[in-house]
C-alpha positions as CSV (number, residue, x, y, z in Angstrom):
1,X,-15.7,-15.8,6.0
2,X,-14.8,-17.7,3.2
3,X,-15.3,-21.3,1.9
4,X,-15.6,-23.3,5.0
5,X,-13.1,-26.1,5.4
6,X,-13.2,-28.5,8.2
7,X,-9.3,-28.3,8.8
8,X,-9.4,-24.7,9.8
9,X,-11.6,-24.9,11.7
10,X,-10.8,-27.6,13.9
11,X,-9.8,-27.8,17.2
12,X,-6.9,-29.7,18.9
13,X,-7.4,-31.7,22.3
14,X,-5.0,-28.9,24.0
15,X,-7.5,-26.9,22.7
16,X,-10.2,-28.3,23.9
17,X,-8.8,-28.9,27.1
18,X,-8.0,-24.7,27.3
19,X,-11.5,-24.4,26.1
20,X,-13.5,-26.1,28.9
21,X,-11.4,-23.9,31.5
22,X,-13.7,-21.0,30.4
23,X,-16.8,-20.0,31.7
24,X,-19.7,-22.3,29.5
25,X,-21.4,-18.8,28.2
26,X,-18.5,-17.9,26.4
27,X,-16.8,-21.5,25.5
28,X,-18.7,-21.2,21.5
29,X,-17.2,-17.5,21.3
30,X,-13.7,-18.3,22.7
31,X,-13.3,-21.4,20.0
32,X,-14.6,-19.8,17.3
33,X,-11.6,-15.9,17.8
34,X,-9.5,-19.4,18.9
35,X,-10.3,-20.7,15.4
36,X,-10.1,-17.4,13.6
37,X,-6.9,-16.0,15.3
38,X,-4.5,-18.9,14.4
39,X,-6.1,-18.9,10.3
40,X,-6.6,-15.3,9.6
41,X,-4.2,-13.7,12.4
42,X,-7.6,-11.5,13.4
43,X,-10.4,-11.7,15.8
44,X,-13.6,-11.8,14.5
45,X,-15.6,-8.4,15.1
46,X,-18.7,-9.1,13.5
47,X,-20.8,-12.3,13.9
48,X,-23.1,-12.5,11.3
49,X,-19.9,-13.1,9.5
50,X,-19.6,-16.5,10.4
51,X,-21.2,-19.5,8.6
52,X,-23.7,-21.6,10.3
53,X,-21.8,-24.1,9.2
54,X,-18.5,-23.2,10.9
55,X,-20.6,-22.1,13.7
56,X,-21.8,-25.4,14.3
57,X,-18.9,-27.8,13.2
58,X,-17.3,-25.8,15.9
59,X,-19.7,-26.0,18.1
60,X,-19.6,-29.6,18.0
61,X,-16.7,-30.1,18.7
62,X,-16.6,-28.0,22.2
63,X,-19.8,-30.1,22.8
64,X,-22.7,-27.2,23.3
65,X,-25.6,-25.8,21.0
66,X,-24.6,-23.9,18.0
67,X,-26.4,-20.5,19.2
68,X,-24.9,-17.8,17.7
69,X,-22.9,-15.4,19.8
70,X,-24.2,-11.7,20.1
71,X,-21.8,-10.5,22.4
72,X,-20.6,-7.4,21.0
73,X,-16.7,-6.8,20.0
74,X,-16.4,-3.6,22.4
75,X,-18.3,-5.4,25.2
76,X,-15.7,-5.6,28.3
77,X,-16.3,-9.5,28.8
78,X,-15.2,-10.1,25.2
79,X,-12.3,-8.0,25.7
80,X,-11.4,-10.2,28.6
81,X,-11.7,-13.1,27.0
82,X,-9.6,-12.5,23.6
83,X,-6.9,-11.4,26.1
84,X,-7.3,-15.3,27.2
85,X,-7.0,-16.6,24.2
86,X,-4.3,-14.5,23.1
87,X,-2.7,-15.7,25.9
88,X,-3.0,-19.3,25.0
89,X,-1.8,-18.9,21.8
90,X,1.1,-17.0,23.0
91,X,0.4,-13.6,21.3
92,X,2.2,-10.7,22.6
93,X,0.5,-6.7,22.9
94,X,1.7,-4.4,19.9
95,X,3.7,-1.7,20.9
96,X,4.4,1.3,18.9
97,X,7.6,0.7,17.6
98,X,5.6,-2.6,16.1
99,X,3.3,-0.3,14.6
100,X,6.1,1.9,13.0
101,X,8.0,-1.2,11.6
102,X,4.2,-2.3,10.1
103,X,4.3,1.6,8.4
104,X,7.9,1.0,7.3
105,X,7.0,-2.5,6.0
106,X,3.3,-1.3,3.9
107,X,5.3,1.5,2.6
108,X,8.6,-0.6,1.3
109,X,7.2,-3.7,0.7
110,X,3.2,-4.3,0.2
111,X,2.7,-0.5,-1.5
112,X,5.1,-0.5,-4.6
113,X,3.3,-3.8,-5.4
114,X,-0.4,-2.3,-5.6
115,X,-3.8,-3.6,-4.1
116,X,-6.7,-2.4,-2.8
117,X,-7.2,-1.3,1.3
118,X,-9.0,-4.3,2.1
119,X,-6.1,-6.8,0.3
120,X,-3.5,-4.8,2.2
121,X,-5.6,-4.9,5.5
122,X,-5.6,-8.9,4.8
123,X,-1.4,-8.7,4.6
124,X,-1.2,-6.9,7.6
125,X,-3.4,-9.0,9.7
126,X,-1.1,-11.5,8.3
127,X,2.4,-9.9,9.3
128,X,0.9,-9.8,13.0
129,X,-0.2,-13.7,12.8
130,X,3.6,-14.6,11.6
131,X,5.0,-12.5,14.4
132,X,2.8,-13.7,17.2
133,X,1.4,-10.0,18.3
134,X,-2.0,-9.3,19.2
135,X,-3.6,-7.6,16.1
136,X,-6.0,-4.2,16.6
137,X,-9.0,-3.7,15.9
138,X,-9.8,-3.6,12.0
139,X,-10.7,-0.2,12.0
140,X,-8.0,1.1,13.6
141,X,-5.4,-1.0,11.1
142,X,-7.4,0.2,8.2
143,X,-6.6,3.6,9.1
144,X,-3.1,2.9,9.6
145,X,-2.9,0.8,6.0
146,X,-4.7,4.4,4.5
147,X,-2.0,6.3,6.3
148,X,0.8,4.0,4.6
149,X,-0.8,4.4,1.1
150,X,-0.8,8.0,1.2
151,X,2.6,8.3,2.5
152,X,3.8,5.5,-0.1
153,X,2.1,8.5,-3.0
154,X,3.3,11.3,-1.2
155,X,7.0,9.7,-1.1
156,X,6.8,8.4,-4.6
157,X,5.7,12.1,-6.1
158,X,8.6,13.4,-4.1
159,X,10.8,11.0,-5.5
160,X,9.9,11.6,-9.0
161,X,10.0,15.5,-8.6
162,X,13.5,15.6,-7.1
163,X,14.6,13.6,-10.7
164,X,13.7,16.5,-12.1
165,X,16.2,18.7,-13.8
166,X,15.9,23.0,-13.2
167,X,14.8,23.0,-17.1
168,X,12.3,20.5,-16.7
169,X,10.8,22.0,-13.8
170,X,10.8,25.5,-15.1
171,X,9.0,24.0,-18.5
172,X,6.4,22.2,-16.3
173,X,5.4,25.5,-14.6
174,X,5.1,27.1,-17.9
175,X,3.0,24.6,-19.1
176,X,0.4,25.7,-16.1
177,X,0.8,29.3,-16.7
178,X,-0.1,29.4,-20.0
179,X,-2.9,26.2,-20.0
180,X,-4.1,26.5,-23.0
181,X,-1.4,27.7,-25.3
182,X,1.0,24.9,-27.7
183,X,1.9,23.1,-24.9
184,X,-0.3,24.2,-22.2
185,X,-1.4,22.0,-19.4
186,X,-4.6,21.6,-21.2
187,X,-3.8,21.2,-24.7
188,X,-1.8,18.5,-23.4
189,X,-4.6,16.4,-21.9
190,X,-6.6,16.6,-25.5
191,X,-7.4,14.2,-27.5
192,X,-5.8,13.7,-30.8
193,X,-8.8,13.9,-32.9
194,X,-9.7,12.9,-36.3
195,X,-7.0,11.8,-38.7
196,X,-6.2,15.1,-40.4
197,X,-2.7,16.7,-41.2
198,X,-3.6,19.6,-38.7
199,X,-4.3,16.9,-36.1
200,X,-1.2,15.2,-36.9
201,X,1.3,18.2,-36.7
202,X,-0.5,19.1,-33.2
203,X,-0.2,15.4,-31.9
204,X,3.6,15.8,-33.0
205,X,4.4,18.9,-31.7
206,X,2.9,18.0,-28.2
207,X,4.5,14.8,-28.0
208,X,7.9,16.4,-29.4
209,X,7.3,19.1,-25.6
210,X,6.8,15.6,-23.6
211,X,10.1,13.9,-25.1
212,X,12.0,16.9,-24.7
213,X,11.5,16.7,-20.8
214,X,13.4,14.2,-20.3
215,X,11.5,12.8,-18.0
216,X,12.5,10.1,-15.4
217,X,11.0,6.8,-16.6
218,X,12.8,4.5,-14.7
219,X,11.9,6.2,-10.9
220,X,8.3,4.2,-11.9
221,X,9.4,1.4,-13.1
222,X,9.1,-0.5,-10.0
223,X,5.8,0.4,-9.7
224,X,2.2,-1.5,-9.9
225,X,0.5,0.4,-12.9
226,X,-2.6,0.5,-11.2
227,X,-1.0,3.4,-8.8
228,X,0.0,5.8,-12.1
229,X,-3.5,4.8,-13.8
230,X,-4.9,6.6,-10.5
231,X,-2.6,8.9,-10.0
232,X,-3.5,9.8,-14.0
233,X,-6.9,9.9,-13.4
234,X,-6.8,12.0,-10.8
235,X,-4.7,14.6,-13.0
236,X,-6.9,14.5,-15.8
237,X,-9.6,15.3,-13.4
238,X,-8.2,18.6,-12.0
239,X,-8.0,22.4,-13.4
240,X,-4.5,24.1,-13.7
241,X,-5.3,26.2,-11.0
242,X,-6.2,22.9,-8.6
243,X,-2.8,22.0,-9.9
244,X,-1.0,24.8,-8.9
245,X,-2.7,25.0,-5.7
246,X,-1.0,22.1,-4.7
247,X,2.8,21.8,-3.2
248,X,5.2,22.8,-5.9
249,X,6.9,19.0,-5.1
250,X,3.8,17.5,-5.4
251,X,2.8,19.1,-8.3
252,X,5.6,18.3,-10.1
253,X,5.5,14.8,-9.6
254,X,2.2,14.5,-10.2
255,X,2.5,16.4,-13.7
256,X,5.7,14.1,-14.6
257,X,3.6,10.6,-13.8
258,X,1.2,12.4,-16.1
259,X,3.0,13.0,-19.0
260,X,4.8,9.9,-18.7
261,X,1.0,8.2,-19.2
262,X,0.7,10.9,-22.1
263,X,3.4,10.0,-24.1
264,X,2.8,6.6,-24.7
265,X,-1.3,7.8,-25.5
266,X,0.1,10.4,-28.2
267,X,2.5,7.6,-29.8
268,X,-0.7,5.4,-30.1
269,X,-3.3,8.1,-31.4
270,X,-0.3,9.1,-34.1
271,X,-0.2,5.5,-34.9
272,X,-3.8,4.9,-35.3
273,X,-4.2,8.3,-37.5
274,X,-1.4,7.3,-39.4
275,X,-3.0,3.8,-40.2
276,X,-6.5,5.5,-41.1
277,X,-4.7,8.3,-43.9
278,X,-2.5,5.3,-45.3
279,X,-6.5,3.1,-45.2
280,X,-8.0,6.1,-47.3
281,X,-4.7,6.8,-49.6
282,X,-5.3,2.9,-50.3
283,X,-9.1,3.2,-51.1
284,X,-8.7,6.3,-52.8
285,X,-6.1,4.5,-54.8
286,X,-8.6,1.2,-55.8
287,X,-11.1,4.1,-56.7
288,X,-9.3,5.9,-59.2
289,X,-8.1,2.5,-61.0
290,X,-12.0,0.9,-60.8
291,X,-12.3,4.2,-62.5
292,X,-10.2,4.3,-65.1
293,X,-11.3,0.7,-66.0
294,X,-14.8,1.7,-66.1
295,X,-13.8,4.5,-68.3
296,X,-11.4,2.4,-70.9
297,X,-14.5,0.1,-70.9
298,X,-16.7,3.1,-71.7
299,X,-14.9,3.8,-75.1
300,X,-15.3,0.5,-76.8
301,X,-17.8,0.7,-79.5
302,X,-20.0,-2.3,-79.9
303,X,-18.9,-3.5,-76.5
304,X,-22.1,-5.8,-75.8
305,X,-22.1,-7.4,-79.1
306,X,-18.5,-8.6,-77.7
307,X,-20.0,-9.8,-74.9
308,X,-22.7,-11.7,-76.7
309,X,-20.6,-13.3,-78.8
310,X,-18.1,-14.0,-76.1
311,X,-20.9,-16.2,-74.2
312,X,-21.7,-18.1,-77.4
313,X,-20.2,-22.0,-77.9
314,X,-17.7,-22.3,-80.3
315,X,-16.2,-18.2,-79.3
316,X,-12.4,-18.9,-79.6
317,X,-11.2,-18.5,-75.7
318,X,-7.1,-18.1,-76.7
């Protein structure tokens, strides 16, 4: 559960008070959800979670053995008592229309930013602390943070495909119907290859199809990267025919995130091929000179007589 530190987990003398109007057996279980509600905004569902250093600085302080609890979350008693201490910390039950304005809020607000499930399950556990609800159950608020992510994709691939204009759209399904051709959905996902003038035209020519899309740049701009490098990955992992299984929407925004990725990967492999041929042009260069030189040297009769006398004292050096 963290670093322990004594502040949070210390209990007030109200709490205390509230504490020692439970039943002894569950005084060290009551303190510690007590405890846990008010730092993290969520119960604790799991006991070998906790520290034995929390358990017993809070143990202490309620004035009984640090044994620690095995009461399980589902178990009725512990039901009843979280409803207590909800109580006392004057937490309200979660209604749906809570639950819909937590939806609207991962969507709007927490999704565009990025994250992983378990950050975004912290962040909601977080928006029910600050508006004094009683949170679920993690499991069920990890489904609803998956259900949020996927809607968050599903309404950003939408978004992105309605930017689209006819032409684009059209030139996108072309690109699946005929995979492998110039421009096909599969020559586009090559590689640029080695640094050769028939690599280079190719490159070109692909990345000339991607700018002529006209694509719709700034509909991502507000996005985490880490959703378009997934969303990439996932494209460069299926078959045009997975692709066109898909919802013609879908598939279109997918494809458009894609090539947006692509574009800037062509640029840099035309770049780095460029770089190598003007490296070889360079050494190709020295060569021929180091060669010419060796062959001027070549015709000089009596060359290493020159040199002997050039090493000798008294050799006139202007």
């Amino acid at each position: 559960m963290g670093q322990f530190s004594a502040r949070n987990w210390t209990l007030s003398f109200e709490d205390v008070g509230f504490i020692e109007t439970l039943p002894t057996k569950i005084c060290v279980e009551s303190a510690l959800q007590l405890c846990s509600v008010r730092l993290s905004g969520r119960f604790i569902e799991d006991w070998a979670t906790v520290d034995d250093e929390i358990l017993t600085y809070v143990a202490s302080q309620v004035g009984l053995a640090a044994d620690r609890p095995q009461r399980a979350f589902s178990n009725r008693t512990a039901r009843r008592y979280r409803l207590t201490v909800a109580g006392y910390l004057g937490l309200s039950r979660s209604r749906p229309r809570h639950r819909v304005a937590l939806e609207t809020w991962l969507r709007e607000t927490v999704c565009p930013s990025g994250g992983s499930v378990s950050e975004m399950l912290e962040s909601s556990f977080q928006w029910f602390r600050d508006r004094r609800l009683l949170p679920p159950a993690t499991g069920s608020l990890a489904r609803q943070v998956r259900a949020a992510r996927h809607g968050f994709l599903n309404d950003l691939l939408a978004h992105v495909a309605r930017q689209l204009s006819p032409g684009t759209a059209a030139a996108l399904d072309a690109s699946l119907e005929d995979a492998r051709g110039k421009c096909g959905f599969q020559r586009l996902k090559n590689d640029v290859g080695a640094a050769t003038l028939d690599n280079i035209l190719d490159a070109a020519g692909r990345l000339s199809f991607i700018r002529g899309l006209d694509l719709p740049f700034w509909a991502i701009a507000g996005i985490d990267p880490s959703w378009i490098k997934m969303l990439v990955r996932r494209v460069e992992a299926e078959t045009p025919f997975e692709m066109k299984r898909r919802a013609r929407v879908k598939c279109h925004g997918l494809l458009a995130i894609y090539l947006m990725s692509r574009r800037s990967q062509l640029i840099d492999g035309l770049v780095d091929m460029l770089i190598e041929i003007i490296h070889r042009i360079g050494t190709k260069s020295r060569r021929k000179v180091i060669g010419k030189i060796a062959a001027d040297i070549e015709k000089v009769h009596g060359k290493e007589r020159l040199l002997v006398d050039m090493n000798r004292p008294g050799f006139p050096r202007e």
